[in-house]
N, C-alpha and C positions, 0 to 999 in steps of 0.2 A: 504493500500500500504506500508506504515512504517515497521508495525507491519511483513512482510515479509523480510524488505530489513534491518533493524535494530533490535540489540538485545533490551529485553524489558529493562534489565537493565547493565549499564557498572559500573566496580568496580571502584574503585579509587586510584591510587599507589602512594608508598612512593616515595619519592625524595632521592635519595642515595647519598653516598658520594660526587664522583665523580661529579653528576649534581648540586650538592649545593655548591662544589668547581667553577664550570665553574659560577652559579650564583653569589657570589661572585667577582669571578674577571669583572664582567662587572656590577657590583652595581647593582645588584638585589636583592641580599643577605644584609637586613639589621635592625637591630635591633630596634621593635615595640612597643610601650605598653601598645596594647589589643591584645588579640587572637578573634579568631573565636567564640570557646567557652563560653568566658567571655560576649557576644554580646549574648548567648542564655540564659542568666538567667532573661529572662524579665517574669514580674509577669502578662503580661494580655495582650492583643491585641484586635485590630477591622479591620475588612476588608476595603481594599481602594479600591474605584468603579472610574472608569474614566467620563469622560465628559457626557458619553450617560446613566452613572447609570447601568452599567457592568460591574462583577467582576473583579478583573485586575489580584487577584489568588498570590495578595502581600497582608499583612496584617502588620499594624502598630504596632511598638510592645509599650509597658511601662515599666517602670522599677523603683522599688525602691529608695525612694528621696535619700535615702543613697547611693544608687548604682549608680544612674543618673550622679549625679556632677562627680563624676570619670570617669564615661563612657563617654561623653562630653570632658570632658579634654582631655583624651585621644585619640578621634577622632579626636578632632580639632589640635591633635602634629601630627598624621599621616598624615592629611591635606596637614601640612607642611612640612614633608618628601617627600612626594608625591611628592608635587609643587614647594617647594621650596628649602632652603636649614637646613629645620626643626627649620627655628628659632624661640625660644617661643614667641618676642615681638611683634607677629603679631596676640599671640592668641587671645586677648581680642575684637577685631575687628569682630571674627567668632562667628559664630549660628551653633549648630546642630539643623537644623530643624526638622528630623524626622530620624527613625530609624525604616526602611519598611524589615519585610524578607518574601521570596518568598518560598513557598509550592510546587514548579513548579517544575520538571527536577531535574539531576543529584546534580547539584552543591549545589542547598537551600541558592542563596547566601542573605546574606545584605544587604541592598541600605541606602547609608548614605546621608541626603541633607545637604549639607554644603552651610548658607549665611554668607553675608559681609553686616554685618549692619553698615558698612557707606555709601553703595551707592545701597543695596539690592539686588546687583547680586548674583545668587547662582549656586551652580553645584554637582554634585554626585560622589561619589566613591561606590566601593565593597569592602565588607570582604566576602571573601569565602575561606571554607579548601582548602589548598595546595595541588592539585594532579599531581601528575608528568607528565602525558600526556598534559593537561592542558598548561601546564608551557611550555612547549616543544611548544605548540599551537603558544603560545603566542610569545616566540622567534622565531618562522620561520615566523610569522606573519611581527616582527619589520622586519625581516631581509630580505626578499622575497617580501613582500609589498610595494605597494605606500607608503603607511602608517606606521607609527611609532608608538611605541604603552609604556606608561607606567606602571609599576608594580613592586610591592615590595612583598617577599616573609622572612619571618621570622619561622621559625621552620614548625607546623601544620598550617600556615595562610597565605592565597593571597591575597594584596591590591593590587585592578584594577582599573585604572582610568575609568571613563564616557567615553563612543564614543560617542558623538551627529550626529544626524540625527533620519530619518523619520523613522520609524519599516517599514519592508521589507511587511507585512500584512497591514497596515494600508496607505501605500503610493498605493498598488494596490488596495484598496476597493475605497480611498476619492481621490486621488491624479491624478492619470493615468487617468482617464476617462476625467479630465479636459485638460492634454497635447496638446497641439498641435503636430501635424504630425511631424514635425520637433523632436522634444524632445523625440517623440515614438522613433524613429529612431535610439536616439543617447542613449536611455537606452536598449534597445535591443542589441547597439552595446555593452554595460558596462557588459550585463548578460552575454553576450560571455565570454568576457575578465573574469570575475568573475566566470565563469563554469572552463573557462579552469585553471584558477589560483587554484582553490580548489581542483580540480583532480589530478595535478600535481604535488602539494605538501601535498598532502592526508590529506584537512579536511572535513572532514564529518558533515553531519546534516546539511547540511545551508538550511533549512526550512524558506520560507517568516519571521518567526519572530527571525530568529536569524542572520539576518542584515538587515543594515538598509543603506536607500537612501540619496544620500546628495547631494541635490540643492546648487549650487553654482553662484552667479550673474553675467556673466559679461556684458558689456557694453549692448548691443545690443540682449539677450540671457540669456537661464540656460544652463546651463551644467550641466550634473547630475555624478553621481561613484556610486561605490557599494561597501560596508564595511562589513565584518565580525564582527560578536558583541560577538560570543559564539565559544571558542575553546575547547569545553568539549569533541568534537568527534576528536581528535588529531592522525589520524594514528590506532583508534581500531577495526575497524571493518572488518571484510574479505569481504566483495560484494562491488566492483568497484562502483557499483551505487550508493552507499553512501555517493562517493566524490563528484559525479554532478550533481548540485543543478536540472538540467533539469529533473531528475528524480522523484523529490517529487510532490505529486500532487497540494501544497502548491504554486510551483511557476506555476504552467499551464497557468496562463494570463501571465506571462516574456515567457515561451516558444512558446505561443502564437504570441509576440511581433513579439519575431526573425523571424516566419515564415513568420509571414505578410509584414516585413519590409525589411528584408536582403534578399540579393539572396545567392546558396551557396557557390559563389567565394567571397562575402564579409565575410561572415561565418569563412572561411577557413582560409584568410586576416587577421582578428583578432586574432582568435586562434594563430597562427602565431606569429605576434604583442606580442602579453602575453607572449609566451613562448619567445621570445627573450629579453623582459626585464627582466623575470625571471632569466633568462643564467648573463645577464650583471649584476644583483644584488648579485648574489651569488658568479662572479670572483670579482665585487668588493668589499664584505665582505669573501674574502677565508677563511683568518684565523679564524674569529671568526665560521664562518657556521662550517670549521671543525671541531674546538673543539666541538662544539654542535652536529653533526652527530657523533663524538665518541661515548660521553655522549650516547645520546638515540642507539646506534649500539649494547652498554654491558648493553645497562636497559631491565625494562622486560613493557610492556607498552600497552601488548594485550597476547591475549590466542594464545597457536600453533594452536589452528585450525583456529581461523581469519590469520594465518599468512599464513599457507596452501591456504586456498582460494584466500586471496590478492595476492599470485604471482603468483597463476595459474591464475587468472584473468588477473592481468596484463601481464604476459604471451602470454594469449591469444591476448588480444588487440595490443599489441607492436613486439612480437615475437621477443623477446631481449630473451635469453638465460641468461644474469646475472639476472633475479629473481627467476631461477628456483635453484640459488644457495644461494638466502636469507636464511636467520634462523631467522632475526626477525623482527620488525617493523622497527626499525631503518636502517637496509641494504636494504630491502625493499624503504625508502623516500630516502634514499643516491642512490641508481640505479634508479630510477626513475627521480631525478634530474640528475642524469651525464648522464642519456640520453638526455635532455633537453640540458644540454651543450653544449654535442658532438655534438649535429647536428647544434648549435648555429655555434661552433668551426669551423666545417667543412667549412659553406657558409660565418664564418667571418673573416678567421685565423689570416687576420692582424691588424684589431682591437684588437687581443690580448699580442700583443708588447709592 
C-alpha cells in the first residue's frame, strides 16, 4: 500500500539563508560542539533487541577511548543547551549512557541516553542531519500543535529533544485490546482530531510507528492524545493520502476504532473541533507562522511534480481555486491553512477583535 502512495526515497535539503535567518531569530539557530558526522566515527557496534528479543533495527555504537571522552563531553554540553541554559556546572552530575544509531528511514538519526547519577533518572535526545523540510516539520509542529516541541539546529546538525509516550505500533498490539469501552471511544475520538490535524497542515507518513500514544491520569480516568514523533515527510509528497494517517494500512485497528465507536455527526464534530483550534493557533502566532510561510513559500522542499499532484489533489477535495495557482510546497500549506481560517473567520468574526 506504501510502496504506491509514497516515494521509495525522499532527498534531503539545504537550509538556506533566509530559513536559518528566521531560525535564529527565535533561538533555534545555535552554536554546538559535535556535529552529526563527528557521532559516525565509531569503530564497532552490536545490535539492540527489545524486551521480546527483536530486532529494534538501532545498533549500539563504540568508539575510541581517545574519541569517547570528547564525545561524552560534548553530548553532555548539548544536554545543557537543550534543557537548560548550557551551563557546564551541571556536567559532572550527567552519564552518556549509550550512543544507539538507527539503520531505519530517511533521517539515520542518533539516540543519545542521557542519566543523572545523583538520583538515576534519565532521558534521550537526537542528532540527526539538518534537512530543511524536517525543520519546517518541526516549526509548524510547535506552532499549530497542542504541543510544543524542542530543537536546536547548528550548520549540517539537528538536536531533537525525546517525545515520550507509547509507539503508535506497540500501544495497538499490547495496549488497546486491554481499554475499556470508554477509552476506545475517547482515542478514536484523538485519531480524528490527529487525521484531520496532519492533512491540514501536510504531514505525511504518520504510520502507527511514527507517533506515539500518551496516557494521561486523571482522577477518576485516562485520557489519552496522539503525538507526532517523525516530521521527515514535511509537505513532500504529491498524493493527499499521504497526509491521513487513515490511509496507511499500519493504523487499520485506529480506523477500525472510529467506525465502531463514532457515529458520522461525531466524526464531523471533531474534524470541526481541530480545524478551529488550528485557525485560533495560527491568529494567535500570526507573526511568527508568517515569517515561517515566507521562509518555506521561496525554498525549494519537494519536486514540481509532487507539487502538480498536491494541488490538483487538493483541488479536487476543496474546490478552492487558490491551489491551482500554487508553484510550491510552501503556497500550497499557506492556502491550505487560510482556508482553515476563513471558514474559522467566517462562523467567528468577533472572536477576532
Amino acid at each position: 500500500m506504501e510502496e504506491k502512495l509514497m516515494s521509495r526515497k525522499k532527498p534531503s535539503f539545504p537550509i538556506n539563508d533566509r530559513f536559518n535567518s528566521y531560525l535564529a531569530r527565535y533561538n533555534r539557530n545555535t552554536k554546538i560542539p559535535v556535529f552529526y558526522d563527528d557521532l559516525l566515527r565509531f569503530s564497532g557496534c552490536i545490535a539492540v533487541y527489545d524486551q521480546h528479543d527483536e530486532d529494534t533495527l538501532w545498533v549500539r555504537c563504540y568508539y575510541a577511548d581517545s574519541e569517547r571522552i570528547e564525545i561524552d563531553e560534548s553530548l553532555k554540553h548539548v544536554y545543557t543547551i537543550l534543557h537548560s541554559d548550557g551551563n557546564m556546572d551541571s556536567l559532572e552530575s550527567l552519564n552518556i549512557d549509550a550512543i544507539d544509531y538507527c539503520t531505519f528511514g530517511n533521517s539515520k538519526p542518533f539516540r543519545i541516553k542521557v542519566r543523572n547519577i545523583l538520583n538515576d533518572s534519565f532521558t534521550y535526545f537526537y542528532v540527526k542531519l539538518a534537512d530543511a523540510s524536517r525543520i519546517y516539520g518541526l516549526e509548524i509542529e510547535h506552532i499549530l500543535s497542542p504541543h510544543r516541541i524542542n530543537f536546536l539546529v547548528y550548520k549540517d546538525t539537528l538536536i531533537e529533544e525525546h517525545i515520550a509516550g507509547i509507539p503508535g505500533d506497540v500501544f495497538l498490539e499490547d495496549e488497546l485490546p486491554h481499554c475499556d469501552e470508554r477509552a476506545k471511544t475517547q482515542i478514536a475520538k484523538q485519531f480524528v482530531k490527529f487525521n484531520e490535524r496532519c492533512m491540514v497542515r501536510l504531514l505525511g507518513d504518520m504510520r502507527s510507528y511514527n507517533y506515539v500514544v500518551i496516557p494521561t491520569h486523571d482522577f477518576d480516568h485516562v485520557d489519552y492524545t496522539i503525538r507526532a514523533i517523525d516530521f521527515d515527510q514535511q509537505s513532500y509528497e504529491g498524493n493527499l493520502k499521504v497526509y491521513r494517517p487513515q490511509f496507511f494500512k499500519e493504523n487499520f485497528k485506529m480506523v477500525q476504532l472510529v467506525s465502531d465507536k463514532l457515529q458520522a455527526d461525531s466524526i464531523e464534530q471533531y474534524r470541526r473541533e481541530e480545524r478551529s483550534l488550528l485557525a485560533k493557533r495560527m491568529i494567535n502566532a500570526r507573526t511568527r507562522f508568517k515569517e515561517l510561510i515566507r521562509c518555506m513559500i521561496n525554498d525549494h522542499v519537494s519536486t514540481q511534480a509532487n507539487v502538480r499532484q498536491l494541488r490538483k489533489d487538493l483541488y479536487d477535495f476543496t474546490k478552492d481555486m487558490k491551489f491551482k495557482r500554487a508553484r510550491t510546497m510552501g503556497q500550497i500549506l499557506r492556502t491550505a491553512l487560510e482556508f482553515v481560517r476563513r471558514n474559522y473567520e467566517d462562523v467567528n468574526p468577533k472572536g477576532l477583535r
